[in-house]
Each structure stands twice: as C-alpha cells, then as structure tokens.
N, CA, C and O atoms as a GROMACS GRO file, in nm:
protein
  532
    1UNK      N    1   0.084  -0.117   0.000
    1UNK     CA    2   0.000   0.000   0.000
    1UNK      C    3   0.088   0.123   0.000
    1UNK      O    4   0.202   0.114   0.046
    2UNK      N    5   0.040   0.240  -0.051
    2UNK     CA    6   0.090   0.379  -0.060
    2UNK      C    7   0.038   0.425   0.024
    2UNK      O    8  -0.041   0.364   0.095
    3UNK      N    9   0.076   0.560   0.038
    3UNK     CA   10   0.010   0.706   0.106
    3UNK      C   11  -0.107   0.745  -0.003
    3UNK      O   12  -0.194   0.824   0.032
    4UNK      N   13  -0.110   0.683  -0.152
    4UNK     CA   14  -0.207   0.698  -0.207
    4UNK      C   15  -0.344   0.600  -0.153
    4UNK      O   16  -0.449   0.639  -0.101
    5UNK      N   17  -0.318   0.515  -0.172
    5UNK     CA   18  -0.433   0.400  -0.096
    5UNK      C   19  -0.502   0.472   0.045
    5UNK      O   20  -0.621   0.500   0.057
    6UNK      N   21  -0.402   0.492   0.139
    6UNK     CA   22  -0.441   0.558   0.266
    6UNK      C   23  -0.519   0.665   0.232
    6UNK      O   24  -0.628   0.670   0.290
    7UNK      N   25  -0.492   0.758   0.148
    7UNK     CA   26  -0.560   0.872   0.061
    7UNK      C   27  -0.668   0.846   0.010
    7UNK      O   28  -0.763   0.924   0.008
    8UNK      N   29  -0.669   0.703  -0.048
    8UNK     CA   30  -0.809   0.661  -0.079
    8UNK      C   31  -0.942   0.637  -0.012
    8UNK      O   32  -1.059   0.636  -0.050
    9UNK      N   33  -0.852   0.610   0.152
    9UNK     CA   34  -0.948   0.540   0.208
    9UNK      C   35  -0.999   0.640   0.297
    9UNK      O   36  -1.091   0.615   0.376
   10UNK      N   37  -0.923   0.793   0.283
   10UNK     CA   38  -0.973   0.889   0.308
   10UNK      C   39  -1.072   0.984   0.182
   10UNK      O   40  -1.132   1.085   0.220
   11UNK      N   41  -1.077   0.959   0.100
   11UNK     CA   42  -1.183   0.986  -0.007
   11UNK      C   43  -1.307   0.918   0.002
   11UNK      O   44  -1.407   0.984  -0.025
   12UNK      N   45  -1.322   0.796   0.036
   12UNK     CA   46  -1.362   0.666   0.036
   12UNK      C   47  -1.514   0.717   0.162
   12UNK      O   48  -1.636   0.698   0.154
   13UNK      N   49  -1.416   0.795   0.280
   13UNK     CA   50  -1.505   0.857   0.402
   13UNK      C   51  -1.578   0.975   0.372
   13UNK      O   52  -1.697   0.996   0.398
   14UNK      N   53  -1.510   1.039   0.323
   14UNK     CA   54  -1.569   1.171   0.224
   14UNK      C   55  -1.699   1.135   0.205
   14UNK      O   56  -1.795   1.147   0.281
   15UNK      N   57  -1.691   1.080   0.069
   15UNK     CA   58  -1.797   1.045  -0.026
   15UNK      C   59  -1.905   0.969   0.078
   15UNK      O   60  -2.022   1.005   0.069
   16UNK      N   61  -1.874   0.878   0.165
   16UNK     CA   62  -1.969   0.841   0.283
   16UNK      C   63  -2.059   0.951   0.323
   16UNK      O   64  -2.177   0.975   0.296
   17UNK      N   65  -1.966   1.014   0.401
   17UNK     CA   66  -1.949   1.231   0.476
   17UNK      C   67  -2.105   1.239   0.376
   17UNK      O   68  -2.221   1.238   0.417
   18UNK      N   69  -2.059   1.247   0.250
   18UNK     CA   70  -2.131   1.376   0.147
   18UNK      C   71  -2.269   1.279   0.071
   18UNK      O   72  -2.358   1.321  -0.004
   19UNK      N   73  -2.247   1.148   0.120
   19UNK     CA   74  -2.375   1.041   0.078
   19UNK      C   75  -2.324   1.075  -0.111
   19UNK      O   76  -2.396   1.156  -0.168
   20UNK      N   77  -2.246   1.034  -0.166
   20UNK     CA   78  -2.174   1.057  -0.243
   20UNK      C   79  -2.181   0.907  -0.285
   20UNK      O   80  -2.077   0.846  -0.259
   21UNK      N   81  -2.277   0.836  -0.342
   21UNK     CA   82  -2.288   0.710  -0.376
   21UNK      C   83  -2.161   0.679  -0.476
   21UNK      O   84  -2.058   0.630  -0.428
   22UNK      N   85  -2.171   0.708  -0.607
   22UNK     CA   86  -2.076   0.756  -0.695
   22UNK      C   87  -1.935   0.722  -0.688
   22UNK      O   88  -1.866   0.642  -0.751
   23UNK      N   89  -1.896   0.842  -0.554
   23UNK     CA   90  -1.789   0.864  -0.544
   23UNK      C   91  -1.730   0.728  -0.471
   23UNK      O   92  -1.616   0.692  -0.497
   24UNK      N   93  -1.840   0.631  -0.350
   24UNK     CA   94  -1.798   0.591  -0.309
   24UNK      C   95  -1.753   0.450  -0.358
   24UNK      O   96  -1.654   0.391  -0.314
   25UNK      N   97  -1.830   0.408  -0.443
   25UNK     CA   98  -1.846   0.292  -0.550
   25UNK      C   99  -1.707   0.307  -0.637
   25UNK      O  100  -1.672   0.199  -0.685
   26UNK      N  101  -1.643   0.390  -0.660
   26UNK     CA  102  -1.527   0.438  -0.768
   26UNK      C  103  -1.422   0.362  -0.666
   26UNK      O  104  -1.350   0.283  -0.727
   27UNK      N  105  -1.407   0.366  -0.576
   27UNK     CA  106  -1.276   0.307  -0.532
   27UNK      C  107  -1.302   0.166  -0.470
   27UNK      O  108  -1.225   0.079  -0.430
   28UNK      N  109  -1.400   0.171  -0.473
   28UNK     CA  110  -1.418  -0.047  -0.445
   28UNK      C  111  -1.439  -0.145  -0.574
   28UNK      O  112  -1.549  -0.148  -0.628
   29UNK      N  113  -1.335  -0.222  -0.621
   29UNK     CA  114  -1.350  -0.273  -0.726
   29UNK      C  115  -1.487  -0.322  -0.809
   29UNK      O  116  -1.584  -0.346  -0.737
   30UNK      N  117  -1.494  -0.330  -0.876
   30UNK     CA  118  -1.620  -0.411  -0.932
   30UNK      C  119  -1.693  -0.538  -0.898
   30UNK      O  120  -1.810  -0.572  -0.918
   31UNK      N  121  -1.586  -0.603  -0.838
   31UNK     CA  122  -1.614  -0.724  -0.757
   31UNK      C  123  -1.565  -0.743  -0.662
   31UNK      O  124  -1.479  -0.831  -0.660
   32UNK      N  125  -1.595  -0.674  -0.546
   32UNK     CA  126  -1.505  -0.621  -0.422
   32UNK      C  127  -1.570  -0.693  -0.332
   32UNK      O  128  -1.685  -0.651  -0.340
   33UNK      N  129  -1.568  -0.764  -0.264
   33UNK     CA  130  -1.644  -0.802  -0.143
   33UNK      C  131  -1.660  -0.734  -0.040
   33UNK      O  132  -1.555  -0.718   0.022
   34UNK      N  133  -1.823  -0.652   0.038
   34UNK     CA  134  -1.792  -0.567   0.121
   34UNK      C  135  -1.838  -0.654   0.210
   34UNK      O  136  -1.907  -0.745   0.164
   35UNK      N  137  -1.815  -0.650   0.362
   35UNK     CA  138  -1.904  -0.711   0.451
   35UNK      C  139  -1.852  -0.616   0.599
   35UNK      O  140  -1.755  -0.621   0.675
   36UNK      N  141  -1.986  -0.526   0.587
   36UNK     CA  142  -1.981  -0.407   0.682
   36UNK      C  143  -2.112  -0.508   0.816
   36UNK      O  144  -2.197  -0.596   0.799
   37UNK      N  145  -2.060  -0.429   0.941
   37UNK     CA  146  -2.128  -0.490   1.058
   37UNK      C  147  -2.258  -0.525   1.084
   37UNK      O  148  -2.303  -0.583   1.182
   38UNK      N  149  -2.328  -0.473   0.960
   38UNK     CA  150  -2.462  -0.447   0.989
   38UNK      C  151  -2.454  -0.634   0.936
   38UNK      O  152  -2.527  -0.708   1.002
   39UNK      N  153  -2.384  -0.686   0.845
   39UNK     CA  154  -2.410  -0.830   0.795
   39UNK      C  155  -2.439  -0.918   0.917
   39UNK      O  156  -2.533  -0.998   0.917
   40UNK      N  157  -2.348  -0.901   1.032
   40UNK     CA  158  -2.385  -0.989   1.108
   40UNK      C  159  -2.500  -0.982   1.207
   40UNK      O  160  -2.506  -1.069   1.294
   41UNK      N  161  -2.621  -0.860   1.203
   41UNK     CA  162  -2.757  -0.798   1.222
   41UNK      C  163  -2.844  -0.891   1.105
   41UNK      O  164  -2.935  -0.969   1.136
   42UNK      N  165  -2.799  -0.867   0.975
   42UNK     CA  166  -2.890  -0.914   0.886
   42UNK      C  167  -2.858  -1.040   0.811
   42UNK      O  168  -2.746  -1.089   0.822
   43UNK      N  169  -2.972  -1.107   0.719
   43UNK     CA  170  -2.918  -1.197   0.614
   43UNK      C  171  -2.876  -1.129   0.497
   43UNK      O  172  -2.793  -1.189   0.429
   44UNK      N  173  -2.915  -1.013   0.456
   44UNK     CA  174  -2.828  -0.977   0.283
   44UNK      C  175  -2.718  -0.968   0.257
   44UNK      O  176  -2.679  -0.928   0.147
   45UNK      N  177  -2.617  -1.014   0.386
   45UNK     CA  178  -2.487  -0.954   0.346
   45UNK      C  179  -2.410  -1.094   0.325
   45UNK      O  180  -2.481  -1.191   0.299
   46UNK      N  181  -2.222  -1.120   0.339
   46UNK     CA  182  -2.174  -1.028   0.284
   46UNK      C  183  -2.243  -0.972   0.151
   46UNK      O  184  -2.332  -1.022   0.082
   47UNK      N  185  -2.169  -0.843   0.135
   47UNK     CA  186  -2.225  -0.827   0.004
   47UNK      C  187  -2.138  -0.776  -0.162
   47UNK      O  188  -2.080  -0.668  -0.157
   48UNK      N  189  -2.134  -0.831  -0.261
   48UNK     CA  190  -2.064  -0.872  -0.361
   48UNK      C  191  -2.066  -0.759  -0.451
   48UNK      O  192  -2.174  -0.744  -0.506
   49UNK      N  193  -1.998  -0.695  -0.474
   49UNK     CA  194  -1.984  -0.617  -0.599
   49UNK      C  195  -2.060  -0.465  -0.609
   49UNK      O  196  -2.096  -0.418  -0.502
   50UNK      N  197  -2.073  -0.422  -0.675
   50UNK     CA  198  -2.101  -0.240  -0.685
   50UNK      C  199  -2.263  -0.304  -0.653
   50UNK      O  200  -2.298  -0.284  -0.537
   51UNK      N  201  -2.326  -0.349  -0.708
   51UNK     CA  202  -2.480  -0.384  -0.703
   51UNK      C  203  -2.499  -0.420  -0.554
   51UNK      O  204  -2.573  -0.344  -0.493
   52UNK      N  205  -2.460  -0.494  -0.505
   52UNK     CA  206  -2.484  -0.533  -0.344
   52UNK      C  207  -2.391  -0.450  -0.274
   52UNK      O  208  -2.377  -0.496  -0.161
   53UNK      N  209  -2.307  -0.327  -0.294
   53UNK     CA  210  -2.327  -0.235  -0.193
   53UNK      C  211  -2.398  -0.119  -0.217
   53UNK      O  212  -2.428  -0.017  -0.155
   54UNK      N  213  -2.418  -0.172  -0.340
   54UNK     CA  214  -2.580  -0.004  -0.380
   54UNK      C  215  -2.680  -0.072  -0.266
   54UNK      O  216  -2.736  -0.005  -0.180
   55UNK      N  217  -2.694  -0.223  -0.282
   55UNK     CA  218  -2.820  -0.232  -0.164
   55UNK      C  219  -2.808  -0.255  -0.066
   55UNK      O  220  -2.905  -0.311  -0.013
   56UNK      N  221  -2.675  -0.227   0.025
   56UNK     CA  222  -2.621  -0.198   0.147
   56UNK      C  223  -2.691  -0.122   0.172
   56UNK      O  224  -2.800  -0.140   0.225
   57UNK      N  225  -2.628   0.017   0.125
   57UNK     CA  226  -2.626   0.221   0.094
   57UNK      C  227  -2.764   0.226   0.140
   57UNK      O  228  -2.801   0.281   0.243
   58UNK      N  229  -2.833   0.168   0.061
   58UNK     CA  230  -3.013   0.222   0.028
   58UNK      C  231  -3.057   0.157   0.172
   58UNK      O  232  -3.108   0.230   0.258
   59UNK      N  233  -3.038   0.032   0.192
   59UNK     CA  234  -3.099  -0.009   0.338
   59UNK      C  235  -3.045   0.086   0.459
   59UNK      O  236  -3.121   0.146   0.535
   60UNK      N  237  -2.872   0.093   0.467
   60UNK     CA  238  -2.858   0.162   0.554
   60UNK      C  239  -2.902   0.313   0.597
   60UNK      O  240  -2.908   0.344   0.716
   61UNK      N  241  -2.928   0.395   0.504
   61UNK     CA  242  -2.984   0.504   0.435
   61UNK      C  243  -3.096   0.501   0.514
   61UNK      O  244  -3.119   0.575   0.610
   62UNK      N  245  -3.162   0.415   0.472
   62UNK     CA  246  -3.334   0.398   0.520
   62UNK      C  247  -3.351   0.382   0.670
   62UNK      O  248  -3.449   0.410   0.740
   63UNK      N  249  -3.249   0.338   0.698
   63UNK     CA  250  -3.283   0.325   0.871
   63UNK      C  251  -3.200   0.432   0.958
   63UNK      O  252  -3.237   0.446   1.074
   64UNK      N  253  -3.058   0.533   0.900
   64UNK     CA  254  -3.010   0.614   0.962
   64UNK      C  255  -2.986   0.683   0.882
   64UNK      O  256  -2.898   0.664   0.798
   65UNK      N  257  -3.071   0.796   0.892
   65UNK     CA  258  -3.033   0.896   0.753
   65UNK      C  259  -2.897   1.009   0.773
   65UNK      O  260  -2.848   1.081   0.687
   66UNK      N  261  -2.857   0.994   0.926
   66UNK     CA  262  -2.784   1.071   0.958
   66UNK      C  263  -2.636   1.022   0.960
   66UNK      O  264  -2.532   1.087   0.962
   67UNK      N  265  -2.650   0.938   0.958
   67UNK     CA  266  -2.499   0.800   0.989
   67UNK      C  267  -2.402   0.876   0.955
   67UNK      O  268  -2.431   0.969   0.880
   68UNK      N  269  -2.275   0.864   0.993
   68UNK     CA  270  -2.172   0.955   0.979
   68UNK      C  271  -2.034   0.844   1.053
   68UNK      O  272  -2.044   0.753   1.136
   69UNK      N  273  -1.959   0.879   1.007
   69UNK     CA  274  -1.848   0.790   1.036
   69UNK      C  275  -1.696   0.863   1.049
   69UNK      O  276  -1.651   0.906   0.943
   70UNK      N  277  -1.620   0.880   1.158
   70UNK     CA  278  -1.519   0.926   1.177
   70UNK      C  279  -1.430   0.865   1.191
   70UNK      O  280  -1.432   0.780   1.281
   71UNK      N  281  -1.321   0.878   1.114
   71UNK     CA  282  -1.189   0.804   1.151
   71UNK      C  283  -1.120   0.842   1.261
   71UNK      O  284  -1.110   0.964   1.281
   72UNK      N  285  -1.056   0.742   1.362
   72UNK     CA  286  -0.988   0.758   1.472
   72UNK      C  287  -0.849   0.716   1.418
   72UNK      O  288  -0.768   0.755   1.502
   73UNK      N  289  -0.790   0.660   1.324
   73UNK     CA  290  -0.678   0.529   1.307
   73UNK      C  291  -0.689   0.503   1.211
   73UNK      O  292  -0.798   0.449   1.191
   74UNK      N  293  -0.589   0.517   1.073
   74UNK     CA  294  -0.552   0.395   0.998
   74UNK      C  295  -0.391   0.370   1.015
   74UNK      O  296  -0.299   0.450   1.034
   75UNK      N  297  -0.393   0.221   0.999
   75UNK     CA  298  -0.246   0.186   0.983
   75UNK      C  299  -0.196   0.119   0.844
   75UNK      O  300  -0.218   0.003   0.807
   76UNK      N  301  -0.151   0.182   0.802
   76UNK     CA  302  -0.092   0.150   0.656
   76UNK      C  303   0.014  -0.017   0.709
   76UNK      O  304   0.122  -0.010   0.768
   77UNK      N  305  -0.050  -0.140   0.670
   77UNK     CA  306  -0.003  -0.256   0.660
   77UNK      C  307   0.041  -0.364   0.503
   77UNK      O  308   0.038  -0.483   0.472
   78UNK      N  309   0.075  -0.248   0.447
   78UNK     CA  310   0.117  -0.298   0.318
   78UNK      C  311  -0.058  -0.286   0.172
   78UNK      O  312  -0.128  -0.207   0.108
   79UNK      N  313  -0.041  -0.400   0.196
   79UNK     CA  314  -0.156  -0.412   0.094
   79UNK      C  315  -0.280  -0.430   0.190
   79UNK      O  316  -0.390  -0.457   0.140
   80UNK      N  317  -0.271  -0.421   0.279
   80UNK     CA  318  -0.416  -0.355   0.399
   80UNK      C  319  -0.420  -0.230   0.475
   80UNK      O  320  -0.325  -0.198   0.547
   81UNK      N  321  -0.522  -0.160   0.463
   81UNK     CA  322  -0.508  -0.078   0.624
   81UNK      C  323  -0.588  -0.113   0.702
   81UNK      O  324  -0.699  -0.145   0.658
   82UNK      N  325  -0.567  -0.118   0.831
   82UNK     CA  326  -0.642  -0.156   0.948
   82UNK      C  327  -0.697   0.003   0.997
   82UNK      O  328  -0.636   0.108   0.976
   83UNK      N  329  -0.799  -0.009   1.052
   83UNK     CA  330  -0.832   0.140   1.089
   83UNK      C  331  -0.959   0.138   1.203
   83UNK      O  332  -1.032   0.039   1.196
   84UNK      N  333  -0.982   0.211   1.278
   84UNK     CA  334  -1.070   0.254   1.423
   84UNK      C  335  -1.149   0.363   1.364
   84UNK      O  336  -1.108   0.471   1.324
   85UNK      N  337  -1.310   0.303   1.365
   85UNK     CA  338  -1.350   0.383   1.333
   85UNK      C  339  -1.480   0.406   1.402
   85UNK      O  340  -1.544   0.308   1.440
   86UNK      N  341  -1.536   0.551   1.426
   86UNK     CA  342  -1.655   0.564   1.523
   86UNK      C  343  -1.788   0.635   1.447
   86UNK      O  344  -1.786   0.744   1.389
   87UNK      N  345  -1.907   0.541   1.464
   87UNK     CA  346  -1.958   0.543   1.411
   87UNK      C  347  -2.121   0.645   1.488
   87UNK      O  348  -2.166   0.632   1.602
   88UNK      N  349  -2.153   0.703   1.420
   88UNK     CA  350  -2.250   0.805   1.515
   88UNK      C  351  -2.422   0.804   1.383
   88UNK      O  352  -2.439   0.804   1.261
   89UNK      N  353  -2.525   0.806   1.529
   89UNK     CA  354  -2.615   0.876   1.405
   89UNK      C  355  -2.736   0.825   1.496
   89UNK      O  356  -2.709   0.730   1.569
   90UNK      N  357  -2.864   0.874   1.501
   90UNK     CA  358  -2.981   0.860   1.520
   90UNK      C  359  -3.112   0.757   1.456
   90UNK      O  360  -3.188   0.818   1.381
   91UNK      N  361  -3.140   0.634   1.473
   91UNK     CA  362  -3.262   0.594   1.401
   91UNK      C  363  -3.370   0.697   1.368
   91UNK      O  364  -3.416   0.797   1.423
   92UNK      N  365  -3.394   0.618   1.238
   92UNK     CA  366  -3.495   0.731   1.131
   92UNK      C  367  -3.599   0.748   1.238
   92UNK      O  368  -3.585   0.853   1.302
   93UNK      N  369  -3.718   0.659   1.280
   93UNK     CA  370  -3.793   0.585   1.315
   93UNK      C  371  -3.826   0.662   1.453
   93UNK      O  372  -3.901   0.758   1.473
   94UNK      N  373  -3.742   0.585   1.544
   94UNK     CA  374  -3.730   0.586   1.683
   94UNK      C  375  -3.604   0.745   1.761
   94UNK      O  376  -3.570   0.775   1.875
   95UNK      N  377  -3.588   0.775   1.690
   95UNK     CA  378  -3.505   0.923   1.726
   95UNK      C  379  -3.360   0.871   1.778
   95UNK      O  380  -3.252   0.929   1.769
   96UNK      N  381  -3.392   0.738   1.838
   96UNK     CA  382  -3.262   0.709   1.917
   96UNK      C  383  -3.112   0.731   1.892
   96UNK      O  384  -3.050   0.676   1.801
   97UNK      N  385  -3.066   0.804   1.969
   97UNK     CA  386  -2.901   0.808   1.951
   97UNK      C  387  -2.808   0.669   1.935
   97UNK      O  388  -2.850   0.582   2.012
   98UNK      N  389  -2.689   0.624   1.853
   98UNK     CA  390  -2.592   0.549   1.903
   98UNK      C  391  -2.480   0.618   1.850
   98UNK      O  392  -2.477   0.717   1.778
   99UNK      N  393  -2.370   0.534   1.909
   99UNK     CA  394  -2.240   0.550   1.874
   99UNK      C  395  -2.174   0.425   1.929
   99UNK      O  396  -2.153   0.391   2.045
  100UNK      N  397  -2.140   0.353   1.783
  100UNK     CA  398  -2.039   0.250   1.774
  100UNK      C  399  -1.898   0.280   1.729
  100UNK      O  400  -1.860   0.361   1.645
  101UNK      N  401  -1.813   0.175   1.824
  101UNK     CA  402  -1.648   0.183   1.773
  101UNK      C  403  -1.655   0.048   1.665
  101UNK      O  404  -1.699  -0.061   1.703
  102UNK      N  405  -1.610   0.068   1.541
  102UNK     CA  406  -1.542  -0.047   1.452
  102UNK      C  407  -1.436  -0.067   1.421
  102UNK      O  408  -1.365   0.033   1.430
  103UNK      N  409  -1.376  -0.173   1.379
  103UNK     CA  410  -1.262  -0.174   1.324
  103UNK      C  411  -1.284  -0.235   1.186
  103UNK      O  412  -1.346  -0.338   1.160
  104UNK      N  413  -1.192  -0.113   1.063
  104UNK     CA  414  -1.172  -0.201   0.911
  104UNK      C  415  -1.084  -0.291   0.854
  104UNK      O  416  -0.978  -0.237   0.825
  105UNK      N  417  -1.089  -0.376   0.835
  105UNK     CA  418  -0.976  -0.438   0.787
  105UNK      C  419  -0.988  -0.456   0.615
  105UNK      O  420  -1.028  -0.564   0.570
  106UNK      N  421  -0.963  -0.378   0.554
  106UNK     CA  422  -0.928  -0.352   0.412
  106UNK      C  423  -0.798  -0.382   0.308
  106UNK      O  424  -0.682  -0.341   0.304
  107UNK      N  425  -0.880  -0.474   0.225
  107UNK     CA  426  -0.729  -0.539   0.127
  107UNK      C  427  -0.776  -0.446  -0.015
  107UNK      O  428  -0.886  -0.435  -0.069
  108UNK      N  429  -0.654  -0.392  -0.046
  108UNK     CA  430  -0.640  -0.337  -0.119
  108UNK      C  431  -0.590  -0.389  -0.247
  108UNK      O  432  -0.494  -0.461  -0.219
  109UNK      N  433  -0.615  -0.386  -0.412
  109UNK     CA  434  -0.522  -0.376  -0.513
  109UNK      C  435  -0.504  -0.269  -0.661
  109UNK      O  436  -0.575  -0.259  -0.760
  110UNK      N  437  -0.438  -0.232  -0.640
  110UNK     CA  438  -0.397  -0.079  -0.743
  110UNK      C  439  -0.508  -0.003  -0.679
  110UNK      O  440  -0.616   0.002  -0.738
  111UNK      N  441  -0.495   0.050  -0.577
  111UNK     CA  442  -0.597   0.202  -0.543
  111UNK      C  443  -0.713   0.118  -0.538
  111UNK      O  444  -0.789   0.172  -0.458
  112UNK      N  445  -0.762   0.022  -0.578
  112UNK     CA  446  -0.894  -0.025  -0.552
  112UNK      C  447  -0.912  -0.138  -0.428
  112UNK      O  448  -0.831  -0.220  -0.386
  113UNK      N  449  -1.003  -0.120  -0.402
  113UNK     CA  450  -1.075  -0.203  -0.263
  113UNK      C  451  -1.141  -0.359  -0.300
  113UNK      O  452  -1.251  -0.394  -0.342
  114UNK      N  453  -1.004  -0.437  -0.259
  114UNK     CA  454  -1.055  -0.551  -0.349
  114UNK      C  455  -1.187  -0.665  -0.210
  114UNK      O  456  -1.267  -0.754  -0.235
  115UNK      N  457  -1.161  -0.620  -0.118
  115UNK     CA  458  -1.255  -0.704  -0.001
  115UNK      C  459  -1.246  -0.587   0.120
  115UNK      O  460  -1.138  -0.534   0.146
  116UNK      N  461  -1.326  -0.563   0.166
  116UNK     CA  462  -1.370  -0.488   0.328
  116UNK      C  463  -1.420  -0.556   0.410
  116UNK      O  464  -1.507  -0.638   0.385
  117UNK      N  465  -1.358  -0.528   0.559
  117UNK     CA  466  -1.398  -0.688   0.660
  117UNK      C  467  -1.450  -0.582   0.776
  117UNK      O  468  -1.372  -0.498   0.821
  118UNK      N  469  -1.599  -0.594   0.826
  118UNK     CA  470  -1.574  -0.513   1.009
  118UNK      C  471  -1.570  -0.598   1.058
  118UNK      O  472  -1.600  -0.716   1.039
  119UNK      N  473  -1.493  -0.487   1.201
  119UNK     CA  474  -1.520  -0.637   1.283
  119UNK      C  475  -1.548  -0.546   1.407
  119UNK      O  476  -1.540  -0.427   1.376
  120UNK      N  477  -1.582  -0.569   1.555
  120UNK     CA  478  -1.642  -0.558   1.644
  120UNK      C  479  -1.550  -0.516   1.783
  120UNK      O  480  -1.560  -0.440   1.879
  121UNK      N  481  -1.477  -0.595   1.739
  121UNK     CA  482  -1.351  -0.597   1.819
  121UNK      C  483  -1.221  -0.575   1.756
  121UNK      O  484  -1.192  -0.624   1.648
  122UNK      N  485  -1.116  -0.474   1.849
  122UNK     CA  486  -0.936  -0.425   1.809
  122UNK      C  487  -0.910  -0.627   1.760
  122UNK      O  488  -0.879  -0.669   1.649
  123UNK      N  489  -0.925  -0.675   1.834
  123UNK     CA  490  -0.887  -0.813   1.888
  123UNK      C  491  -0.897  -0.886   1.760
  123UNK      O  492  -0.801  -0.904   1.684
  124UNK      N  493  -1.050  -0.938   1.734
  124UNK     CA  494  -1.106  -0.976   1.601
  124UNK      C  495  -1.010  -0.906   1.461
  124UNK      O  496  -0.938  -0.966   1.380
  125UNK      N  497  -1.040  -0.761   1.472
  125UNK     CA  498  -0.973  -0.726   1.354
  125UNK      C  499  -0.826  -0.733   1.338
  125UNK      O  500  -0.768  -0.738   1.230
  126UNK      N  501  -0.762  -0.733   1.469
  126UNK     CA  502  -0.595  -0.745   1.440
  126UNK      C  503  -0.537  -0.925   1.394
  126UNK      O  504  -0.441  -0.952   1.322
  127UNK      N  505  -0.615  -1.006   1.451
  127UNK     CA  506  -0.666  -1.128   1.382
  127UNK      C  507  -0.719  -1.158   1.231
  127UNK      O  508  -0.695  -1.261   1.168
  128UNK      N  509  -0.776  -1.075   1.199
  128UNK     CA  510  -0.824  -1.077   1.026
  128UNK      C  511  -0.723  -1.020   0.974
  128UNK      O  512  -0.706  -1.062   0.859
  129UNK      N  513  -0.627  -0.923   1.014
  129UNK     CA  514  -0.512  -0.864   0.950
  129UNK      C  515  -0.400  -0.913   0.967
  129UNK      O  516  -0.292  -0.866   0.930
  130UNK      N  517  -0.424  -1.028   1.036
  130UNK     CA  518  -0.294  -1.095   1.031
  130UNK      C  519  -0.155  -1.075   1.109
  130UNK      O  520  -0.043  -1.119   1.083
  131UNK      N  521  -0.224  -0.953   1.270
  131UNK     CA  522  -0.185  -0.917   1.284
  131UNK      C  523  -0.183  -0.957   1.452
  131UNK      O  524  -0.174  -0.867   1.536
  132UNK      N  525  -0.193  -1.103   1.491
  132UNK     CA  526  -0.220  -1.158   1.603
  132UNK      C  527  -0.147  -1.299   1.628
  132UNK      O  528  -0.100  -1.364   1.535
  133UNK      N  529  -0.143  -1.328   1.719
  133UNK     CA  530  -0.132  -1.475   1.792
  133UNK      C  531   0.010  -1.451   1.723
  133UNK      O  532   0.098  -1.536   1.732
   0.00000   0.00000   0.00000
C-alpha cells in the first residue's frame, strides 16, 4: 500500500461524509467483497460487488439517515489498512441516539478495494489482518 491507498481510504469517508454514492463505488473494485457490521444484524450480506453495496447504501440510508463515520486510526499494513473507526447517528424511526467503535480491515489492489472486513472488536480485527497470535 501507498500514502495513495491511505488517501483513498480517506476519499472513500468523504464520499460516505457527502452520501456521495458515486464517489464511493469508484474506489471499491467491481467485484469487491464488502461485509460491513450491519451483515452480522442481517441476512443480505456479505455483500458482492457495486450492485450489493448499492443495496447496502439504500438499506442503511433507510434506517439512519444521519450515519456519519469518523476516523480515529488507519495503519498503513502494506496491501491492507487496518483502521478505528466511530460510528455516530440517530434511528430514522425511533429518534434514538448510538455510537459505535469499529474496526476495518481492508485489502487493497492498485488504489482499488478488493474485499472490506468489520469487525467488532481491536482483537477480532488485528486477527483478520494478520496481525495476532
């Protein structure tokens, strides 16, 4: 990985930031495997390619219109970054506040996002990165 990739994966939050569908689809390959936390909440996930994270976007969308995501951490690990990230926003529905901590574990190839892993736990994810025991 580069300082470009890391760069990416700060564009990547942006386009999240700005609900920037578009923008955000441009840097995850075409057949990227995403599997964000909500998969282990639901059955649609993981989910495969630009089409199944358009119907990530739209579900997640629908239930937190406010969702917002801040980076705490990335660590540039070659062809991954590992990264801490805090997650904030209100149900549509029910008004309710949360705020979750995640961790990404992201494999990268040429600037593109070839698989995205959350995980729940520092622990879990330093384990998916290969970065444990």
């Amino acid at each position: 990985m580069s300082d470009d990739d890391v760069q990416q994966y700060r564009r990547l939050a942006t386009a999240f930031r700005e609900r920037d569908l578009d923008g955000f689809l441009s840097i995850f390959a075409p057949d990227a495997d995403f599997a964000p936390r909500s998969t282990a909440l639901d059955s649609d996930g993981p989910f495969h390619g630009h089409e199944g994270i358009r119907r990530w976007w739209a579900g997640m969308f629908a239930i937190v219109s406010d969702y917002q995501a801040e980076i705490d951490e990335i660590r540039d690990l070659g062809d991954v970054t590992f990264s801490r990230v805090r997650l904030i926003g209100h149900g549509i529905e029910s008004g309710a506040p949360f705020e979750q901590t995640q961790w990404h574990v992201v494999e990268w190839q040429g600037g593109t996002i070839r698989r995205w892993r959350t995980l729940g736990t520092e622990a879990e994810a330093l384990e998916a990165a290969g970065l444990s025991g």
